[in-house]
C-alpha positions, 0 to 999 in steps of 0.5 A: 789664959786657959786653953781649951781642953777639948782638942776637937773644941780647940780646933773650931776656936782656932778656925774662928779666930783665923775666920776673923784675923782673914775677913774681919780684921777690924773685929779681929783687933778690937777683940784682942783686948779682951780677956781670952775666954770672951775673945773666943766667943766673938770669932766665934759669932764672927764664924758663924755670920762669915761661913752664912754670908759666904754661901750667900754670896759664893758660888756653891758646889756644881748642882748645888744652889745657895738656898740649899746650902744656906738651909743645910747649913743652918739645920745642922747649926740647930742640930749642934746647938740642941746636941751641944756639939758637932762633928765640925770643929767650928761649929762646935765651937759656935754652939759652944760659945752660944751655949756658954755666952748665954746667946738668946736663940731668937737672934740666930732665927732673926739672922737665917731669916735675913740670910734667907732674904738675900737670896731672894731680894737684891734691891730696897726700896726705902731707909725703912725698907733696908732696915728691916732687912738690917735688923736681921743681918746687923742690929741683930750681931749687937745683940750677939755681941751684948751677953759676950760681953757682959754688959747690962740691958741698958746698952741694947739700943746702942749695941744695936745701932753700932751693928747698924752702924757697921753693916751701913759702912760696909754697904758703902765701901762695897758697892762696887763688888755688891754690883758684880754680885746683882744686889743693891744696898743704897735705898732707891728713893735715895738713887732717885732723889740724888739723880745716882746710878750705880750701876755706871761705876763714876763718882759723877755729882749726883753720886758724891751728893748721894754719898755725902748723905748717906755718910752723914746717915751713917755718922748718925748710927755711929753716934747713937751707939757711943752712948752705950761705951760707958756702959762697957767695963775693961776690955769689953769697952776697950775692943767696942771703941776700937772696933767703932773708931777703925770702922769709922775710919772707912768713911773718912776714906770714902770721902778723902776719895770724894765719894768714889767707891768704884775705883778701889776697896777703902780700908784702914791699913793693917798697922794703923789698926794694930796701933790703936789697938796698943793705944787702947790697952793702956788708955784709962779712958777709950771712950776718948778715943771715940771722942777724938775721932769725932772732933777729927771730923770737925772742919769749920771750913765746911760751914758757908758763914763764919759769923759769930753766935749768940750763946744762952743760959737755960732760961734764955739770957745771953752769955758769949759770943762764939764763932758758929764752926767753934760751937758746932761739934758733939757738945754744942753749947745752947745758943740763939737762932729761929726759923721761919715759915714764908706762907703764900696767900694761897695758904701754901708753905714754901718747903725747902731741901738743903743743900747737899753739902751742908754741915748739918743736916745735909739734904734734908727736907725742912721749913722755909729757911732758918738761921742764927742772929748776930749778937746784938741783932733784933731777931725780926731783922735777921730772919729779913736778913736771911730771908734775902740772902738764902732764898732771895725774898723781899720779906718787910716787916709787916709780913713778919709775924712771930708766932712760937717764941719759946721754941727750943730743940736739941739734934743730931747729925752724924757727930755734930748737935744742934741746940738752940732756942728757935722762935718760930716766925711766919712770912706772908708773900703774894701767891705768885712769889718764886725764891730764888735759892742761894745753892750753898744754902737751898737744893730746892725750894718748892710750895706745898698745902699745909696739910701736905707738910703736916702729912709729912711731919708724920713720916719718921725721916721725912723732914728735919728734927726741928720742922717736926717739933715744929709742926706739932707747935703750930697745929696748935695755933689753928691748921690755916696759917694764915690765921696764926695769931701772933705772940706778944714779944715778951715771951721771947728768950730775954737774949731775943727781946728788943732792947727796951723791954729787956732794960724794962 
C-alpha cells in the first residue's frame, strides 16, 4: 500500500477516513476491503455528503443560516475542483479523488441541488415526488460510487438503486430524529392510506402496516441493485455486498422491533460488521452473502395457506408438486395459478388492496382475488374455491368465463418472485353483491368502472405487476367486460386443461 506523499493531501484522506469510520461505519467496513487507493476515494465522497448533510441538518454559527453555509460550501468545493486543490485538507482531498476517479461533475451539481432542497422542503407528498428528491441526494452517490470502483456502465442502474436502496433505510430508521428536525421522508399519500402519524411517536397498527410496506418497497431496491454485484471484480464486489448485506440488516431490526422506530436507533452491532467484513476477504463468492441474506428473510410461517402448488415447464406441462412457502423465494420456479375479475352487471370491476401483511405484495392494489390451483384441480373450480373463501362470493360456474388462457408474468417483491402461468377469468355478479373480505387475504374490496382500473393501470406503482399485464390483455378484448368473449379451453397451459382433452 502507498502513502500519500503530500503531507497536506494525507491530512484530508485521514479526516475522510475518520468521517467515515465515526458516521457511516457501515461504508466504512465495506471499503476496508478494497485496495488502498480505491478505498480512499470512497471516505472521500462519504465527506463530502457528510460535511453538506451537516450544514443541512446542524445548526450553524450564530447569525449565519444553513443556506449560506451550504452555499459557501459548495463555492468553495467548485473552486477546489477547477484549482485542483484547497487550502482545507479535505476538501483537497475530495477534489483530488474526484479528479483522480474521473467523477463526472454533473453529479455533484445533482447532489447541491437536492442539498439546496432540504432546506426549503420538509414533506412529499408522493413515492415519485421523494424520488425526485432522492435521485439527488441518493441514486446520484451510486453513480460517484461506479468510476471509484471501476465498474462498467452496465451496473449504472444497479449502483443507483442500491443508493436508493440505502437512503430509503435510513429514512425508516430515523424517523424519529427526522421529526425533532421538522422533516418528513415517508410519502404522505403512504401516511393517509395506512391511517399513520408520525408525529404521535407509537408504533400503533396503522404505523406497523405503514412499516411493513414501505420495508417491502425498500426490499425491492435492494433487490434491484444485487444485479449489478456480479458486474463488480475483487474487492469492489466484496465491499458493495457487504455494505448492502449490513444495510439490509437495519430492516431486519426494524421489524424484530414490530415497526417501532420511535423508541430507540436500529443498528447492526460494530462487531457483527467487523465480522463479515473478515467473512468477505476470504469469500470466493460475496454475492453469496447477499444470496443468504435474502434466504434468511424467508419464513413459510408468514404465508396464510400451506397448500401444495403445481410446478410447470416453459411450455405449460406439469412437473412436481411443491409447498407454496418451499417455492416462494428469489428463484421461484414457474408454476400454475389464475386470476379472476368479478365484474358486476353494471360493468363495474370489483378492485381489491391486499392485506398488509401479506408475503408478496403487501398492500398493494390489484384485481378482484387471485390464487394457485391444487394439484390435480379443475382451474374453474378453484377460482369458485377462492372466490368463497377470499372474498366471500357465491360465484357458479355459469357466471364463470375464461377469457386469457395464456397469460404469464414474472415479479418481484422485495427478495421474493412470482412466476406463474395465470389464465385470466371473469365473474359476473348482480349489481347489488357486496364481498365480504377474508382480512387475512383482503384489506379492502371496492367496485370501480372499468375505465377507472384501465386509468390506473397507466399510473407506475398504482396497481400490481400482474393487473398491469393484465389490463393491457384485456383491453384487447373490447373495453366493456361484459362483452369479453370467452376463450376455447384447449388454449390453456396443458397442466390447466380438463382432464380429457389432456388424455385427448
Amino acid at each position: 500500500m502507498r502513502a500519500v506523499a503530500d503531507p497536506h493531501l494525507a491530512e484530508g484522506y485521514a479526516r475522510c477516513a475518520a468521517l467515515t469510520r465515526e458516521h457511516g461505519t457501515t461504508y466504512f467496513w465495506g471499503a476496508q476491503l478494497l485496495p488502498l487507493a480505491r478505498r480512499r476515494h470512497v471516505h472521500a465522497v462519504y465527506a463530502l455528503a457528510r460535511l453538506a448533510d451537516d450544514i443541512v441538518d446542524l445548526p450553524q454559527a450564530p447569525g449565519v443560516s444553513s443556506a449560506v453555509a451550504l452555499t459557501e460550501f459548495e463555492t468553495r468545493f467548485w473552486g477546489a475542483l477547477a484549482g485542483g486543490t484547497s487550502p482545507d485538507p479535505v476538501l483537497a482531498a475530495i477534489v483530488h479523488s474526484v479528479r483522480l476517479a474521473r467523477i463526472d461533475p454533473a453529479c455533484f451539481e445533482r447532489f447541491f441541488h437536492a442539498m439546496r432542497t432540504d432546506l426549503v422542503q420538509s414533506r412529499y407528498e408522493t413515492w415519485a415526488d421523494l424520488l425526485g428528491y432522492m435521485d439527488g441526494s441518493a441514486a446520484v452517490i451510486g453513480e460517484m460510487m461506479l468510476p471509484v470502483l471501476g465498474s462498467d456502465a452496465r451496473a449504472l442502474q444497479p449502483a443507483r438503486a442500491l443508493g436508493l436502496a440505502f437512503q430509503l433505510t435510513n429514512f425508516l430508521r430515523d424517523v424519529d430524529e427526522d421529526l425533532d428536525r421538522g422533516r418528513v421522508y415517508v410519502p404522505q399519500e403512504d401516511l393517509r392510506r395506512f391511517g399513520a402519524d408520525p408525529a404521535r411517536r407509537v408504533a400503533d397498527e396503522g404505523w406497523r402496516d405503514l412499516m411493513r410496506f414501505e420495508i417491502a418497497r425498500n426490499r425491492r431496491l435492494y433487490r434491484e441493485a444485487d444485479d449489478g454485484i456480479p458486474l463488480l471484480t475483487g474487492g469492489a464486489r466484496r465491499c458493495v455486498a457487504t455494505a448492502r448485506v449490513l444495510y439490509a440488516r437495519i430492516l431486519d431490526r426494524i421489524e424484530d422491533a414490530d415497526g417501532d422506530v420511535f423508541s430507540g436507533r436500529h443498528a447492526v452491532p460494530t462487531a457483527a460488521k467487523a465480522a463479515l467484513a473478515a467473512r468477505m476477504l476470504v469469500s470466493r463468492d460475496p454475492s453469496r452473502a447477499v444470496r443468504r441474506d435474502r434466504a434468511a428473510q424467508l419464513d413459510p410461517s408468514g404465508w396464510v395457506d400451506a397448500d401444495p402448488v403445481q410446478l410447470v415447464d416453459e411450455d405449460g406441462h406439469p412437473l412436481a408438486v411443491a409447498a407454496k412457502s418451499a417455492i416462494h423465494h428469489d428463484d421461484t420456479p414457474l408454476h400454475l395459478a389464475f386470476s379472476c375479475y368479478v365484474i358486476d352487471t353494471a360493468g363495474r370491476v370489483l378492485v381489491t388492496e391486499r392485506a398488509t401483511d401479506k408475503r408478496v405484495f403487501p398492500a398493494v392494489t390489484t384485481n378482484s382475488f387471485c390464487g394457485h390451483p391444487l394439484p390435480g384441480e379443475p382451474l374453474a373450480e378453484a377460482v369458485l374455491r377462492r372466490g368463497r373463501s377470499e372474498l366471500g362470493l357465491a360465484i357458479t360456474a355459469a357466471d364463470l368465463t375464461l377469457v386469457v388462457p395464456e397469460f404469464r408474468y414474472r415479479a418481484a417483491s422485495g427478495h421474493i418472485w412470482e412466476n406463474e402461468l395465470c389464465p385470466v377469468y371473469r365473474a359476473v355478479v348482480p349489481a347489488d353483491t357486496e364481498p365480504v373480505p377474508d382480512p387475512r387475504e383482503v384489506r379492502a374490496a371496492s367496485w370501480v368502472p372499468w375505465s377507472d382500473f384501465t386509468a390506473a393501470a397507466a399510473q407506475p406503482g398504482a396497481l400490481s405487476p400482474w393487473s398491469v399485464d393484465q389490463v393491457a390483455a384485456l383491453n384487447l378484448l373490447g373495453n366493456d367486460p361484459l362483452a369479453w368473449p370467452a376463450a376455447p379451453e384447449d388454449r390453456l397451459p396443458p397442466a390447466a386443461r380438463p382432464r380429457t382433452q389432456v388424455a385427448g
